[in-house]
N, C-alpha and C positions, 0 to 999 in steps of 0.2 A: 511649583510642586515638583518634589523627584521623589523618582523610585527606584529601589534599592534591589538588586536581584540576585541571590548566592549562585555561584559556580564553581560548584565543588569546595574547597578551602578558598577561596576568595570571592568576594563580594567584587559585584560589575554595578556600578553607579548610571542608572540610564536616564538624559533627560528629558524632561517635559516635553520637547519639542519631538520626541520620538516616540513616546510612550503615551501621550496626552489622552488617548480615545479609551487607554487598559487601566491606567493609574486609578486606583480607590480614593478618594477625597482625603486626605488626614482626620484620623478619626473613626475612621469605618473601614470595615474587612468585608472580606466575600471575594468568590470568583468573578475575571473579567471573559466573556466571548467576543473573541473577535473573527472574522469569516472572510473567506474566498470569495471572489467574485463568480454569480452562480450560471449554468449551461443547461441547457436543454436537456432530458434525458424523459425518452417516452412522452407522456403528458404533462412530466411535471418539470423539476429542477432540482440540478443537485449541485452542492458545492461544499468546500472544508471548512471547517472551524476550528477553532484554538480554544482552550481554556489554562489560562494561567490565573495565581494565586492573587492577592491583594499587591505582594510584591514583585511581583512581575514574572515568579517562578513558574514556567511552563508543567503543566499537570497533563493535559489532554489533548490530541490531537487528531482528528474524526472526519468522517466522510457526513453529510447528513443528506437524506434524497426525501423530497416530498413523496405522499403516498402513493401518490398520482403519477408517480415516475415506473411506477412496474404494470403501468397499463400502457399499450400502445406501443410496447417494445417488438423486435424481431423475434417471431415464432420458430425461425429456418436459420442456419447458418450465412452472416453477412457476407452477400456478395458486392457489395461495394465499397464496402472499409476494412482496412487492413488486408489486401488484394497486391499482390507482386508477383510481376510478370518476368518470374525467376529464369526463365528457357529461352525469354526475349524472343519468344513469335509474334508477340503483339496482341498475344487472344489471351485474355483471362481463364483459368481452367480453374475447378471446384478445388483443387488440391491446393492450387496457388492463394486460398483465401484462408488467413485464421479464422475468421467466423466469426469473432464477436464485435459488439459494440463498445466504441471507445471511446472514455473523457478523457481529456489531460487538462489536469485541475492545477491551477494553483494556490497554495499557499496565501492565508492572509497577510497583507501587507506586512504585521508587526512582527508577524512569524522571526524574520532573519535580525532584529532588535534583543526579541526575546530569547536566543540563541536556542533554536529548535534547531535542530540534529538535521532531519528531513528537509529536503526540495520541492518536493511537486509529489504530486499523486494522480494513478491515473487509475480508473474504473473502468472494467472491462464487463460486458454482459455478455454472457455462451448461452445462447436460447439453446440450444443442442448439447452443450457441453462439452467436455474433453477426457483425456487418457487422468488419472485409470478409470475403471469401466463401471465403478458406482457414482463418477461425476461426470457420468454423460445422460446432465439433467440439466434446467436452464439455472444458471447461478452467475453470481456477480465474484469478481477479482477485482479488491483493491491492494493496488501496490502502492505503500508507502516510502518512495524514493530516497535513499539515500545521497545518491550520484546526480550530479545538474542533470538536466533532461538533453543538453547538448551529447553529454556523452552516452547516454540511453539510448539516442537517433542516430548516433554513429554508429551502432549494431549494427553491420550489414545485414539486408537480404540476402538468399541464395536457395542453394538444393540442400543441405545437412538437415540437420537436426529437423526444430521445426520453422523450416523458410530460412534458415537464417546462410549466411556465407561460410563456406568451410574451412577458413582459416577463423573467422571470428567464433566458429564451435568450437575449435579445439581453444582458441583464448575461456569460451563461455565454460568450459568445463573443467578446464585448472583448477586443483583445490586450494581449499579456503586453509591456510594453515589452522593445526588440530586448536589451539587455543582459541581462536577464534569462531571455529565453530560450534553452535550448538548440540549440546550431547543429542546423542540419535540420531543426528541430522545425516542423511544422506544424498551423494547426487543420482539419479536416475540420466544423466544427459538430458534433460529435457529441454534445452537453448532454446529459445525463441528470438526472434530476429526483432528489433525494438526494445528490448525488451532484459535479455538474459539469462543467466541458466538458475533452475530450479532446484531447493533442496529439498527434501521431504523426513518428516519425523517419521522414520523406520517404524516405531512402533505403535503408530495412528492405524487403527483397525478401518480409520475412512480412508487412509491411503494404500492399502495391501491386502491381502489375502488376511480374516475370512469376509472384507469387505463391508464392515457396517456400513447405515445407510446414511449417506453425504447428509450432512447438517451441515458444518463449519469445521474449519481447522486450519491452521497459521503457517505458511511455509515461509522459508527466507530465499532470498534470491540473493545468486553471484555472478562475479565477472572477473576475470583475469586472476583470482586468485582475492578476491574481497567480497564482504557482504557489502550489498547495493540497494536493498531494501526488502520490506518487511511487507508480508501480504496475508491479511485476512480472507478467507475463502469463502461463502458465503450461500448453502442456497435459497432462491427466492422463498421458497417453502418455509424455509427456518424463519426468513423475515417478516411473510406475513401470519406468521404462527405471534410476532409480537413480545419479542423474549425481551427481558429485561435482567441480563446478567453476562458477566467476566469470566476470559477464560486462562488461565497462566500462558505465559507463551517464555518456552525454554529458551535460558540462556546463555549465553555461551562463557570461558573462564573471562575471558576480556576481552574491551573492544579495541579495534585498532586506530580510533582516530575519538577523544574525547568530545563530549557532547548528553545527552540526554536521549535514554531508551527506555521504551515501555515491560513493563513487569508481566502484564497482561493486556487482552485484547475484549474490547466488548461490544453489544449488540443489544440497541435497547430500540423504544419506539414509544410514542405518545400519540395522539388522534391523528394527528395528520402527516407525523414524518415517522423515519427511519435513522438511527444514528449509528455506525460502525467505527469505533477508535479505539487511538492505541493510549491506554492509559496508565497508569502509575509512573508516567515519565520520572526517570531517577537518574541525575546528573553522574557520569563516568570517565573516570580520567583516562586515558587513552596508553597503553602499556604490553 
C-alpha cells in the first residue's frame, strides 16, 4: 500500500514502510491520529497528536492533556524549574525563576514523513501568571515550535529581558521583516531566555488597555529576525469551562520557508481530556 500526499503543486509519494501506522486501507477514507509519546503533567498526562487526511495530508496539530492533568499542579510560582543563577552567587533568588511549569513534547513520530512545518512543542503552566497584568492568572503556554529545539536551548540565559543574555535580546528582538509578519502584530521586547521574543496582536483587548478578561489568544514568537513559533495562550478557566470552538489566528503576507500553517487555532474537550490545536493546516510555498 502507498500513500500519496500533495505539497502544494506537487505530489510527495510516501511509502508503506513509513507511513504504514496513518495509511487508510484502499477503499476507505477518514482521518488518521497519530501522537507523541506522553509525560506527566499534574495527575495526569499530556502529549501531541497529529491528524492527517486519508492521504496522508496534515490537517491538525494539538496538544491533548488528560483532565486530571490541571489537578495537582503548582499553586505558587516554580521554584525549581526554569531557575538560572544569572549573578552566579550560587543562591537562587525569586527573580532568577520564570515560574512556570514546563513540558518539552515531542512530535509524533510520523510528524516529519508527513511534512508538518513544526518541531516540538513545549507547554508551559504560570500558576501566578505573567505581564500584562489581566494574565497574571494561572494559564497554560503552548509554543508550537517552528525552530529544532537545539536552537531554542541555545537562547542564552542572563540579566536583559526576561532572564535571558544581553546580547541574545538584542538578537531576540530584531524584527521580523514586514511581510512576514502578521498584520497587528507587535514586539513588546518580551525575550525570554529558552525560549524567544514575543509578538502580541496590538489590537487584542486581552493584551492591552481596556484589558478584557484573559481567556485565550495566539501570539507568534521570534528570533533574530524570523517567526519561530506559534503559541496558543490559554487560561485554565477557559478550559475547564469545556469550550468547543476555533479561533482565526492572523496571517501574515507570506511565509519565509515553505511548509504547512494553521488558519486557526482551537480548544475543545470531551469527558476526560483537553485538546489545544493548530488547525486548518494549509500547505504554503515559501516566498
Amino acid at each position: 500500500m502507498v500513500c500519496k500526499r500533495l505539497a502544494g503543486a506537487a505530489g510527495v509519494i510516501l511509502g508503506a514502510a513509513v507511513l504504514a501506522a496513518g495509511c487508510a486501507p484502499q477503499g476507505q477514507s477518514g482521518p488518521k491520529i497519530f501522537y507523541g509519546d506522553a509525560q506527566g503533567l499534574g495527575e495526569g498526562t499530556v502529549r501531541t497528536w497529529l491528524e492527517a487526511s486519508a492521504d496522508g495530508t496534515p490537517e491538525k496539530l494539538g496538544v491533548e492533556m488528560s483532565k486530571s492533568a490541571l489537578s495537582g499542579l503548582p499553586v505558587k510560582r516554580n521554584m525549581t524549574s526554569r531557575c538560572f543563577d544569572v549573578n552566579g552567587n550560587g543562591v537562587l533568588d525569586p527573580m532568577e525563576c520564570e515560574g512556570d511549569e514546563e513540558r518539552k513534547l515531542s512530535l509524533p513520530a510520523e510528524a516529519a514523513a508527513l511534512g508538518v512545518t513544526f518541531s516540538w512543542v513545549s507547554v508551559n503552566f504560570n500558576p501566578e501568571g505573567h505581564i500584562p497584568e489581566n494574565w497574571t492568572v494561572p494559564h497554560f503556554d503552548f509554543h508550537f515550535y517552528l525552530a529544532p529545539k537545539e536552537e531554542i536551548s541555545a537562547i542564552r540565559t542572563g540579566q536583559c529581558g526576561i532572564l535571558i543574555n544581553c546580547d541574545d535580546f538584542e538578537t531576540a528582538v530584531k524584527p521580523v521583516p514586514a511581510k512576514y509578519t502578521p498584520p497587528d502584530y507587535i514586539s513588546i521586547d518580551a525575550a525570554v531566555s529558552e525560549m524567544g521574543n514575543h509578538l502580541i496582536d496590538s489590537t487584542s483587548p486581552q493584551m492591552g488597555p481596556p484589558f478584557a478578561k484573559a481567556e485565550h489568544v495566539v501570539i507568534y514568537g521570534a528570533y533574530d529576525g524570523h517567526i519561530i513559533f506559534i503559541e496558543p495562550m490559554i487560561t485554565s478557566e477557559t478550559l475547564m469551562n469545556n469550550p468547543n470552538t476555533c479561533f482565526e489566528i492572523k496571517q501574515p503576507e507570506a511565509w519565509e520557508a515553505s511548509g504547512y500553517y494553521p488558519a486557526e487555532y482551537c480548544i475543545t474537550a470531551d469527558d476526560a481530556r483537553y485538546y489545544v490545536s493548530l488547525s486548518g493546516l494549509t500547505y504554503h510555498e515559501a516566498s
